[in-house]
C-alpha positions as CSV (number, residue, x, y, z in Angstrom):
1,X,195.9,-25.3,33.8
2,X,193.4,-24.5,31.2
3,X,191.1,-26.9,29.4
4,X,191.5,-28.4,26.1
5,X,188.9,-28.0,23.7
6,X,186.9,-31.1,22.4
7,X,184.0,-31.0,24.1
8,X,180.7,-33.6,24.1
9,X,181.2,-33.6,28.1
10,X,184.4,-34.6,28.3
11,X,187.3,-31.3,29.0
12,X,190.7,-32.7,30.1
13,X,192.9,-29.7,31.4
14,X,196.5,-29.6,30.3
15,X,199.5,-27.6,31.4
16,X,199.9,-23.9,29.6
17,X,203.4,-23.7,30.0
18,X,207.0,-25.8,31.0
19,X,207.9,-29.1,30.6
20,X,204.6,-30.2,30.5
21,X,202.7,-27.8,28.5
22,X,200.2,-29.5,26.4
23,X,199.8,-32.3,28.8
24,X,198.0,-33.1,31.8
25,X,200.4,-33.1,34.3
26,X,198.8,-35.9,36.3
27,X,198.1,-38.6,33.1
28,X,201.8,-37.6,32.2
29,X,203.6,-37.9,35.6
30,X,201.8,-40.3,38.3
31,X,203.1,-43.6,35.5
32,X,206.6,-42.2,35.5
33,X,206.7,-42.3,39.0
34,X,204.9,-45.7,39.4
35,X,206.9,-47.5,36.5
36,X,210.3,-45.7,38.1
37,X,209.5,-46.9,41.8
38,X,208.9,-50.7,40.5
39,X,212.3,-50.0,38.5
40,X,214.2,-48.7,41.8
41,X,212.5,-52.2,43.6
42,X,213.7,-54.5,41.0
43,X,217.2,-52.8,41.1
44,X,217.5,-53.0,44.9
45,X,216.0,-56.2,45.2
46,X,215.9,-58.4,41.6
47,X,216.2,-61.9,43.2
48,X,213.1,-60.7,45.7
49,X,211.5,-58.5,42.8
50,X,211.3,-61.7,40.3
51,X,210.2,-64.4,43.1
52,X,206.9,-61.8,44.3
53,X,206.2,-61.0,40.7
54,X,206.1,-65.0,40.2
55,X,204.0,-65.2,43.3
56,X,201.6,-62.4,41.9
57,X,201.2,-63.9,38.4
58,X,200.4,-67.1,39.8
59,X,197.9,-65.8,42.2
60,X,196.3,-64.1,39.3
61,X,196.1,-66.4,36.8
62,X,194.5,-68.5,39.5
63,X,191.8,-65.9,40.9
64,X,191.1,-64.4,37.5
65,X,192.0,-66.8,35.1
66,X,188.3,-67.5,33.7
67,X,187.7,-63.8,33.5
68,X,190.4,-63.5,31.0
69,X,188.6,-66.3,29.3
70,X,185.1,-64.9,29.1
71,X,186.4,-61.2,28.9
72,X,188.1,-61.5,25.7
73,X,185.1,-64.0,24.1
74,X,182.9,-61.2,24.7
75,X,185.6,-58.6,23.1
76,X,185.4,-61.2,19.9
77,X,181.8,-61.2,19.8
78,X,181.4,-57.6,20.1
79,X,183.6,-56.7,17.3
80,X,182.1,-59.5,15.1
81,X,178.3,-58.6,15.8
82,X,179.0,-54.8,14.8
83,X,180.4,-55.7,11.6
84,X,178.0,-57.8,10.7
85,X,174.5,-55.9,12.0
86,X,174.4,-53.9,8.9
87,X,172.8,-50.9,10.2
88,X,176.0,-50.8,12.5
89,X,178.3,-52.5,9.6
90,X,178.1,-49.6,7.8
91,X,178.6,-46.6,10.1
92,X,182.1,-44.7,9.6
93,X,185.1,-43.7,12.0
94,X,184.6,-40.0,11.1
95,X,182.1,-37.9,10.0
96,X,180.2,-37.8,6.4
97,X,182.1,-37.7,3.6
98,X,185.4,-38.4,5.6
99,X,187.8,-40.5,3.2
100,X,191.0,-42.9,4.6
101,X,193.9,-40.8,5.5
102,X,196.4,-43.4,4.1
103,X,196.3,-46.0,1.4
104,X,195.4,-49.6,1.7
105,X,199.0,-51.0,2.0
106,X,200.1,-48.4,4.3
107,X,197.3,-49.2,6.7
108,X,197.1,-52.9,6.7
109,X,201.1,-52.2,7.2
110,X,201.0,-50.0,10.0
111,X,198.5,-52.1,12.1
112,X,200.2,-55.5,11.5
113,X,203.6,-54.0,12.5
114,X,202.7,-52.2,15.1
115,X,200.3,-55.2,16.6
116,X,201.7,-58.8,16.3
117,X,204.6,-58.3,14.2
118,X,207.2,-59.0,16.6
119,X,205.0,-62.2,18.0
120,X,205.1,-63.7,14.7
121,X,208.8,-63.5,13.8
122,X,209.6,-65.5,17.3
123,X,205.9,-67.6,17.4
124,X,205.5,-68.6,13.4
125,X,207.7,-71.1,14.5
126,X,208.1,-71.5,18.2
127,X,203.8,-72.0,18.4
128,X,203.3,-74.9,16.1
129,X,206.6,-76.4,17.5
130,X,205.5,-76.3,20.7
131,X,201.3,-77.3,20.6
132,X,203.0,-80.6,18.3
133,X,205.2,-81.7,21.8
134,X,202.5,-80.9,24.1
135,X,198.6,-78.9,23.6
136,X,194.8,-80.2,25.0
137,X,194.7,-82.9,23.4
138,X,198.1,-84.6,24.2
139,X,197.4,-84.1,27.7
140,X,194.2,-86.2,27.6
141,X,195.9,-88.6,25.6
142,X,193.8,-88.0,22.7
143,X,196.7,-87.4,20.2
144,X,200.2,-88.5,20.6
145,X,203.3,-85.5,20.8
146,X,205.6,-85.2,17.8
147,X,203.1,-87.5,15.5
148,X,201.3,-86.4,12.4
149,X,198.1,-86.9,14.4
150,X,198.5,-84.1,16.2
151,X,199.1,-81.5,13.5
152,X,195.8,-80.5,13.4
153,X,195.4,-80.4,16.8
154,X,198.7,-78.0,17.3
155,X,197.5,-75.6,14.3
156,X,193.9,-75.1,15.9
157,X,195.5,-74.0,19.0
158,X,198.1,-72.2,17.8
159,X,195.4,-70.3,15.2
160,X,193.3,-69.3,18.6
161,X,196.2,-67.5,20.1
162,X,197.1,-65.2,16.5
163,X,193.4,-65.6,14.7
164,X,190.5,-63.6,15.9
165,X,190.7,-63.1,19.0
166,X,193.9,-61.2,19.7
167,X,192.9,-58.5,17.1
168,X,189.1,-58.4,18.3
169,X,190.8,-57.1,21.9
170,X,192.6,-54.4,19.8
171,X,189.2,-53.6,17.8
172,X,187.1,-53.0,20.2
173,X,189.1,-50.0,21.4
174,X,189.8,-48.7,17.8
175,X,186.7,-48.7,17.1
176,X,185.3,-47.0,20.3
177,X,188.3,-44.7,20.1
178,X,187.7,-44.0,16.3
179,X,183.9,-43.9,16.5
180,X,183.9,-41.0,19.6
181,X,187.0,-38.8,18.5
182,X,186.1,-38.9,14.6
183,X,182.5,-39.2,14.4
184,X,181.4,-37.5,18.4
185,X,184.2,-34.9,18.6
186,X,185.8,-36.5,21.8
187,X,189.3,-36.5,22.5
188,X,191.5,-39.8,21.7
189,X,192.2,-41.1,24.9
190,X,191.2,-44.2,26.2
191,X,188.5,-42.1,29.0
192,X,186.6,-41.2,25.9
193,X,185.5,-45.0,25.1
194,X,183.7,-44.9,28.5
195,X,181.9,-41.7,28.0
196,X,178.5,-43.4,27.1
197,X,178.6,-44.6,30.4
198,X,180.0,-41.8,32.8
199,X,179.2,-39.0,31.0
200,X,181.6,-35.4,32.1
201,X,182.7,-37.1,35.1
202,X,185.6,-38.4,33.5
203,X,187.2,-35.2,33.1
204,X,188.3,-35.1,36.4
205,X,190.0,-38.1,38.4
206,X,188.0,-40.7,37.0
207,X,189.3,-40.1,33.5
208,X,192.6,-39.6,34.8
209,X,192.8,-43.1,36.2
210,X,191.7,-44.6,33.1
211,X,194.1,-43.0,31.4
212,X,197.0,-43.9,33.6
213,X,196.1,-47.3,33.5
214,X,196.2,-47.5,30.0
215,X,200.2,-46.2,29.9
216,X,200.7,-48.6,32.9
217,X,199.4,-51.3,30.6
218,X,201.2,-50.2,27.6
219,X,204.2,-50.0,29.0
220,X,204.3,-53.5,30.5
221,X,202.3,-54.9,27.1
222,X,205.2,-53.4,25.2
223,X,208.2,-54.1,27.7
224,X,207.0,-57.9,26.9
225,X,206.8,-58.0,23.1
226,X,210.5,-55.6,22.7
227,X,211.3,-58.1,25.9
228,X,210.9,-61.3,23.1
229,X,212.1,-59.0,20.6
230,X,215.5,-58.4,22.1
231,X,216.2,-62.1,23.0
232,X,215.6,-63.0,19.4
233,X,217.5,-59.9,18.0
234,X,219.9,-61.5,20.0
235,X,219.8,-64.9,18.6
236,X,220.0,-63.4,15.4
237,X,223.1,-61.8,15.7
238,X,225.0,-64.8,16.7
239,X,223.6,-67.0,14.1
240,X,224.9,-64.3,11.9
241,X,228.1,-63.5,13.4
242,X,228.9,-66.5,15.6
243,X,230.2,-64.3,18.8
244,X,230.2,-66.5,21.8
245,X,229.1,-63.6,24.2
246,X,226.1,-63.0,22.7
247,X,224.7,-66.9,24.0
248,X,225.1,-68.8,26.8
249,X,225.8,-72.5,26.6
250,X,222.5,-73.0,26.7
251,X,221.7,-71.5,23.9
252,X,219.8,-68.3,25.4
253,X,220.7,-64.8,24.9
254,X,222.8,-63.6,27.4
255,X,221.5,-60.9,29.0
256,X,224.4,-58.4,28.2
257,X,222.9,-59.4,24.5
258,X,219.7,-58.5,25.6
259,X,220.8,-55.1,26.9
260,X,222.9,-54.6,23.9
261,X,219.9,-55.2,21.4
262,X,217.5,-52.9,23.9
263,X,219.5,-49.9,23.8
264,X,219.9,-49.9,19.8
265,X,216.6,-50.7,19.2
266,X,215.1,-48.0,21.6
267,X,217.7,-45.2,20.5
268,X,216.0,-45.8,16.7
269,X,212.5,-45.8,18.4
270,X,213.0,-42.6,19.4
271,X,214.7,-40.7,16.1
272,X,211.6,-42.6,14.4
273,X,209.2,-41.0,16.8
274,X,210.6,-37.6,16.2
275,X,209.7,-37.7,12.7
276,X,206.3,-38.8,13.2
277,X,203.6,-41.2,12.0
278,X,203.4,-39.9,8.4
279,X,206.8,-40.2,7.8
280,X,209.3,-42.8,10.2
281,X,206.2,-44.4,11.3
282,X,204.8,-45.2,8.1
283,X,207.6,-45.9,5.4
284,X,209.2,-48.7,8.7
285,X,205.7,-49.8,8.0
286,X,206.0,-50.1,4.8
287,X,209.6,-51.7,4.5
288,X,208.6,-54.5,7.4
289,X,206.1,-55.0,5.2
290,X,208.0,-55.8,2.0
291,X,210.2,-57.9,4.4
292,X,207.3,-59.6,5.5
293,X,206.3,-60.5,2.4
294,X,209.9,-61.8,1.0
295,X,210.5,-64.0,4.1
296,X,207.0,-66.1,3.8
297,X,207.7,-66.2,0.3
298,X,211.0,-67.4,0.6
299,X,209.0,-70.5,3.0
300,X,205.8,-70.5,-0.1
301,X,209.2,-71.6,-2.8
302,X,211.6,-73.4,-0.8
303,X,209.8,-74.7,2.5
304,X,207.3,-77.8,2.6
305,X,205.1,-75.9,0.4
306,X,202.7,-79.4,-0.2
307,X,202.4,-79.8,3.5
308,X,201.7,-76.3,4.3
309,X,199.3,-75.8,1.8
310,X,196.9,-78.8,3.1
311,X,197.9,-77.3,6.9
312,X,196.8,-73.9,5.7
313,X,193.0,-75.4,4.6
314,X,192.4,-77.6,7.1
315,X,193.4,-74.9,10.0
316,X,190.8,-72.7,9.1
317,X,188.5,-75.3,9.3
318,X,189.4,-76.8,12.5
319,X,189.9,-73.8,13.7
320,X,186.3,-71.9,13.0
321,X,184.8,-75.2,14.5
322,X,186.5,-75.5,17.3
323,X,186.6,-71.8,18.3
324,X,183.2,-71.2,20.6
325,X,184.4,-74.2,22.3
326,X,188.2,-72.6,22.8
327,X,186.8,-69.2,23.3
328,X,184.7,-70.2,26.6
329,X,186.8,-73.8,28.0
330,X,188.3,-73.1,31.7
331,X,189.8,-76.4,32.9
332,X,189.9,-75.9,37.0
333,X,192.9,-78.4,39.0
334,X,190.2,-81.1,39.2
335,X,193.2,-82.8,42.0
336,X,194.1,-85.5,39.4
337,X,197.4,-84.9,37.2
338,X,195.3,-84.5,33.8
339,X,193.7,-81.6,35.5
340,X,196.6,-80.0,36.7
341,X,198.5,-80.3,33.4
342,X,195.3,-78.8,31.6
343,X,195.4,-75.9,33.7
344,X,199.1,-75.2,33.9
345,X,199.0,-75.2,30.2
346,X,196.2,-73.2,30.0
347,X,197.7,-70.5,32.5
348,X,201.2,-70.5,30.6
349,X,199.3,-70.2,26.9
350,X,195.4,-69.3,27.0
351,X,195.5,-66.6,29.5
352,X,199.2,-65.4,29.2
353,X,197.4,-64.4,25.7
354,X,194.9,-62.9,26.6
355,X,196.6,-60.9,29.6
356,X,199.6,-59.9,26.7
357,X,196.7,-58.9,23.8
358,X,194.9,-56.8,26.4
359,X,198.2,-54.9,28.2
360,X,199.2,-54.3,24.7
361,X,195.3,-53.1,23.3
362,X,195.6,-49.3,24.5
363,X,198.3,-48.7,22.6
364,X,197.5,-51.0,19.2
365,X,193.4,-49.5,19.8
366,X,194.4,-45.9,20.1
367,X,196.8,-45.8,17.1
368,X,194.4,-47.9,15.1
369,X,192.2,-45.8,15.8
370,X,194.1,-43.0,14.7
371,X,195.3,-44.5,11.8
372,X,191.7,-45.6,10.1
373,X,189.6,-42.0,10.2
374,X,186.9,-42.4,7.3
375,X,186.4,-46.7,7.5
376,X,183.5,-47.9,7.7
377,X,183.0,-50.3,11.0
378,X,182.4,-53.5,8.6
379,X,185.8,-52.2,6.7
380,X,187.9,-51.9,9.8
381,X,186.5,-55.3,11.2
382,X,188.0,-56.8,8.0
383,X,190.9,-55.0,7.8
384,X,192.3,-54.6,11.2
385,X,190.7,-58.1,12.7
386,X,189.9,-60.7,9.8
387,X,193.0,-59.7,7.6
388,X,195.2,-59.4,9.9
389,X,194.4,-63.1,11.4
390,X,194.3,-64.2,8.0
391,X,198.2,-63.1,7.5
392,X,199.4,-64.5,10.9
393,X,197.8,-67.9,9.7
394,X,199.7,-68.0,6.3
395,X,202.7,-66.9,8.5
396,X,202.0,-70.2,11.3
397,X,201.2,-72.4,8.0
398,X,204.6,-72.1,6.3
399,X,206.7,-71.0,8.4
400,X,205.7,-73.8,11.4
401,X,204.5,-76.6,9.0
402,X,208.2,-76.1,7.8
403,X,209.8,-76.7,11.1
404,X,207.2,-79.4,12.0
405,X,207.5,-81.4,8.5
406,X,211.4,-81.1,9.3
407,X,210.6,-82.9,12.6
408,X,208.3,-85.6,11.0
409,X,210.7,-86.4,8.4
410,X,213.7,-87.0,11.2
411,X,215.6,-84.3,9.2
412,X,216.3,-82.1,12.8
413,X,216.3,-84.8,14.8
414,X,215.1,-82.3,17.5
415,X,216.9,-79.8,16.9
416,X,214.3,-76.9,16.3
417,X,212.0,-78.5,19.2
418,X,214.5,-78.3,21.4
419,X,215.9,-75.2,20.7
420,X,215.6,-71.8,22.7
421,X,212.4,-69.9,21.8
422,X,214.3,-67.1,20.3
423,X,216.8,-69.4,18.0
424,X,214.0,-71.6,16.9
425,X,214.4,-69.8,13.5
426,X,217.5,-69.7,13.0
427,X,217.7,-73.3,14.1
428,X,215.4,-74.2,10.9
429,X,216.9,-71.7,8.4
430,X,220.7,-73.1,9.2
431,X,219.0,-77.0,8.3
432,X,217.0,-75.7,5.1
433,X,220.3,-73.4,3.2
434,X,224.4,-73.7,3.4
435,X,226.1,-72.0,5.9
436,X,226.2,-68.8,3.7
437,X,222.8,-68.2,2.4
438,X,221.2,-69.0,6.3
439,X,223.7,-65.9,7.0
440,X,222.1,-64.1,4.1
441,X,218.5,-64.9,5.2
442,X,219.5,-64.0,9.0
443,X,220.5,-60.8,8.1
444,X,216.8,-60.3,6.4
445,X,215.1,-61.7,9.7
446,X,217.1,-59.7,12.2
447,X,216.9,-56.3,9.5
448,X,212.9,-57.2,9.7
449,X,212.6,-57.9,13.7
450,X,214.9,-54.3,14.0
451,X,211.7,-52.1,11.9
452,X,209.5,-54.4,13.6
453,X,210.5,-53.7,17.0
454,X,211.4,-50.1,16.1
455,X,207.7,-49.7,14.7
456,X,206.4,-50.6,17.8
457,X,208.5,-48.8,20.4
458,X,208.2,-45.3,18.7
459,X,204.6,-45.8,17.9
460,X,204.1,-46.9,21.6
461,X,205.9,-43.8,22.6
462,X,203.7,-41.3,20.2
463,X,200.6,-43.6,22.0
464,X,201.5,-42.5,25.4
465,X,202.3,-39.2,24.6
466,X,198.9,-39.0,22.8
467,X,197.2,-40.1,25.9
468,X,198.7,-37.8,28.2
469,X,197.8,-35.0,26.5
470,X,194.7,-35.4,26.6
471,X,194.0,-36.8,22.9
472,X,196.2,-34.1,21.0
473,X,197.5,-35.7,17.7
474,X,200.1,-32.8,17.8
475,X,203.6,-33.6,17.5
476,X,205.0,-33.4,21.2
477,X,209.0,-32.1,22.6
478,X,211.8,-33.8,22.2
479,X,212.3,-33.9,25.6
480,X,209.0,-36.0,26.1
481,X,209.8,-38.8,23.5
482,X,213.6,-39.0,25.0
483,X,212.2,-39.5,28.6
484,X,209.5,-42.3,27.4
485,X,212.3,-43.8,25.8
486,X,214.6,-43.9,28.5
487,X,212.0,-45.2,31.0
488,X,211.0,-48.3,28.5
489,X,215.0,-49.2,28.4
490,X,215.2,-48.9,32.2
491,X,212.2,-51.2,32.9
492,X,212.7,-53.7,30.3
493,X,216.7,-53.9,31.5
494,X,215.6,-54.2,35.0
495,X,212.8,-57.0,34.8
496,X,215.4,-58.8,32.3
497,X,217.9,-58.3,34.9
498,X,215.1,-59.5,38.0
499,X,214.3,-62.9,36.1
500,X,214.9,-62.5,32.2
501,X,211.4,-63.2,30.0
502,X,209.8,-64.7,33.5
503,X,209.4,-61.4,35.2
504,X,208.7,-59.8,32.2
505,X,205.4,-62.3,31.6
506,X,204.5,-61.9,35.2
507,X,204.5,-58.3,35.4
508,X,202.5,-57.9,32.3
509,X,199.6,-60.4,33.6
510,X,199.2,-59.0,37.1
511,X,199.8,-55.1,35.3
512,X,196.8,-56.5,33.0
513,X,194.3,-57.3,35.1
514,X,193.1,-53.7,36.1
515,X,192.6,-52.0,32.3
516,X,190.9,-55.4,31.4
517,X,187.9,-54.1,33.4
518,X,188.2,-50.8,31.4
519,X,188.1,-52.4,28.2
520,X,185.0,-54.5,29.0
521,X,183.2,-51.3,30.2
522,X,184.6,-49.8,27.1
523,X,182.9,-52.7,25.0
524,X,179.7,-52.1,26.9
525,X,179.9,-48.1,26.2
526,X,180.5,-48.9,22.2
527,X,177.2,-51.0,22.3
528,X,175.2,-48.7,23.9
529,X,176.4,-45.4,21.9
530,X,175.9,-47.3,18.5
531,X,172.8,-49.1,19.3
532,X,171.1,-45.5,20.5
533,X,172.7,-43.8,17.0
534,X,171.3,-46.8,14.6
535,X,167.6,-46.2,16.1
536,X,167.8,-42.6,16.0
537,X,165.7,-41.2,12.8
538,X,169.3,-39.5,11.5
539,X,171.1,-42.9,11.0
């Protein structure tokens, strides 16, 4: 094996030759062999396989519940503090006189589909629904469920799960990514964000684990999100077509559906990956985009546009207020009811967040990162944190005060409450047009979940390969993107299979835990290296 060349302490060796050349053959083959083990258990085993996962998440969220609390407070702050010290504010992802590799559409594009995209084509809806039934306050008996007092109450929660925060635990890797590779010369892999602290030890073994963590928690951060994707991929199709198979009589996505959906949307994953980020990558950027844009406008014209508006200003409000509070509330099963409820509900929202933003942060970080060479640190904070929430708010405002003002009014009688999380929609567009324009407008949801969920798969998949070979931006074999592809279809089928969306949310919270540690260390490493370059006499 020979070394790669960026240097600044940091030499990971990659293969010369064979299937592996250009990686390191350790980063690339030690989470094949991990993720394919816990496939082979779940196959043998998927009624045992679901159950332990269940047992694990619980016992996590329990023992480390609070630290995903804290951890991700302190990722906001970070971030925030950065852009806003202007000696650090104005420091740039590259070196002088570096300029943005892509325009201002195509980036805010790229990071938005690639980052939350999926979550907000199932959650625009499904989050306010849900936090107006049941949220903090209606537990305490502060507010009553399905009343207008409670709107507020159900946006500022809502708001804390897509505003800041998420995009803050993304941040703080792009910009320690983007920072070291563009402006120090290290490679971008995750092991380079730690290298204020541990210096050239982490080109050996210590780097290596860092690294494999971050696949591990990519892989089960993006098995969740093209998990959700599927199911309502699948709910799409039958509002579309009407095909009993695709549905139980429930209402939930078979999983035949699911496996249907999986296998399309990976085989286009992997032709977009082929092509590369500056041209499948970006232009599915760029249409989702467009799509994005249509479908919240089709809510601005025809939804409750009145109600939305005044939801819109009065959930940024509560929300900014409210968020120190949010940021740093653990509610521990005090042995009375209200306590229990409190913590269940924060265990199934708060930290199945946090544990979903940070599993999913190596991959959204790194290709941040490598998508925003030449920003200044206060220009990416707005543009990959602030704008970003900012758009996933209009997206909760008008497409959820829709679905809740349909609720208030009696017109669904229940209907989109207590639908399915995937069909929650669909359920809404079917009461708002005729049976042939909610076909129409299907067709645009389930076209823009396809280039969402594409988007992220094939970026994912250039991520990983990025990562384990050792930072090289090169375009890697074939063979490589098939096999990652093929590995995300056979883990996602087999935890579907184990215990549907369940055993897909406990495996990312448990797989989580470890590269939460990382991040935090990373966090601490970005402090240190910019607060040592803002007090040298060159900055």
């Amino acid at each position: 094996m020979t070394p790669e060349a960026p240097s600044n302490d940091i030499r990971i060796a990659t293969q010369s030759r064979g299937l592996y050349a250009g990686f390191n053959v350790w980063v690339a083959a030690v989470p094949k062999i991990v993720i394919l083990a816990l496939i082979t258990w779940v196959a043998v085993s998927p009624s045992q396989a679901g159950q332990q996962l269940l047992n694990l998440q619980t016992w996590s969220t329990a023992s480390f519940g609070s630290w995903y609390i804290y951890v991700t407070a302190f990722f906001t702050l970070t971030c925030l503090a950065l852009a806003l010290w202007p000696r650090t504010g104005r420091l740039v992802l590259g070196q002088p006189g570096d300029g943005p590799e892509f325009s201002q559409f195509s980036w805010l594009s790229m990071m938005f589909g690639a980052g939350i995209g999926i979550g907000m084509l199932t959650y625009s809806t499904a989050e306010p629904i849900f936090h107006f039934a049941t949220n903090p306050e209606t537990i305490q008996g502060i507010s009553t469920p399905l009343d207008a007092d409670n709107v507020r109450n159900a946006y500022k929660w809502a708001l804390l799960h897509y505003g800041l925060t998420p995009w803050a635990c993304y941040g703080v890797i792009g910009i320690a990514l983007g920072y070291l590779r563009y402006a120090k010369g290290m490679p971008l892999t995750i092991r380079s964000g730690l290298q204020p602290l541990f210096g050239s030890s982490l080109s050996g073994w210590l780097g290596h684990l860092v690294d494999i963590a971050a696949i591990l928690a990519t892989l089960i951060g993006l098995g969740v999100t093209i998990g959700y994707g599927v199911s309502q991929f699948s709910a799409g199709l039958f509002n579309i077509s009407g095909l009993s198979f695709l549905v139980n009589d429930s209402g939930q996505p078979t999983l035949n559906a699911q496996i249907i959906g999986l296998l399309i949307i990976v085989s286009a994953s992997c032709l977009s990956a082929l092509s590369g980020i500056q041209r499948g990558i970006k232009w599915l950027s760029n249409i989702n985009m467009g799509l994005s844009i249509f479908l919240v406008g089709f809510f601005v014209v025809f939804g409750s546009t009145a109600f939305a508006l005044t939801t819109f200003g009065y959930a940024i409000w509560d929300y900014l207020l409210a968020l120190p509070a949010m940021s740093v509330t653990v509610w521990q099963d005090t042995s009375t009811d209200v306590g229990a409820a409190l913590q269940q509900w924060q265990g199934a929202w708060n930290i199945f967040y946090w544990a979903w933003w940070i599993a999913f942060a190596p991959f959204v970080g790194l290709f941040l990162a490598r998508v925003s060479r030449g920003r200044t640190i206060r220009e990416y904070v707005a543009g990959a944190i602030v704008m970003p929430a900012m758009v996933c708010l209009t997206w909760l405002a008008f497409v959820g005060a829709t679905a809740i003002d349909l609720e208030l009014q009696g017109i669904a009688g229940g209907s989109i409450v207590n639908a399915d999380i995937s069909a929650q929609l669909f359920a809404m567009i079917n009461l708002m047009l005729s049976p042939d324009l909610a076909v129409a407008l299907s067709v645009v949801v389930v076209l823009l979940l396809l280039t969402f969920l594409i988007t992220s798969a094939d970026s994912g998949i250039l991520i990983i390969n990025t990562l384990a070979s050792g930072g090289s931006q090169s375009q890697k074999g074939a063979a490589h993107i098939v096999i990652w592809g093929f590995i995300f279809a056979l883990l996602i089928g087999a935890l579907l299979s184990a215990g549907g969306m369940d055993a897909l949310r406990s495996a990312m919270i448990v797989g989580a835990l470890p590269f939460s540690i990382v991040m935090a260390l990373m966090a601490i490493a970005l402090i240190k290296v910019m607060v040592s370059d803002v007090s040298s006499d060159n900055v």
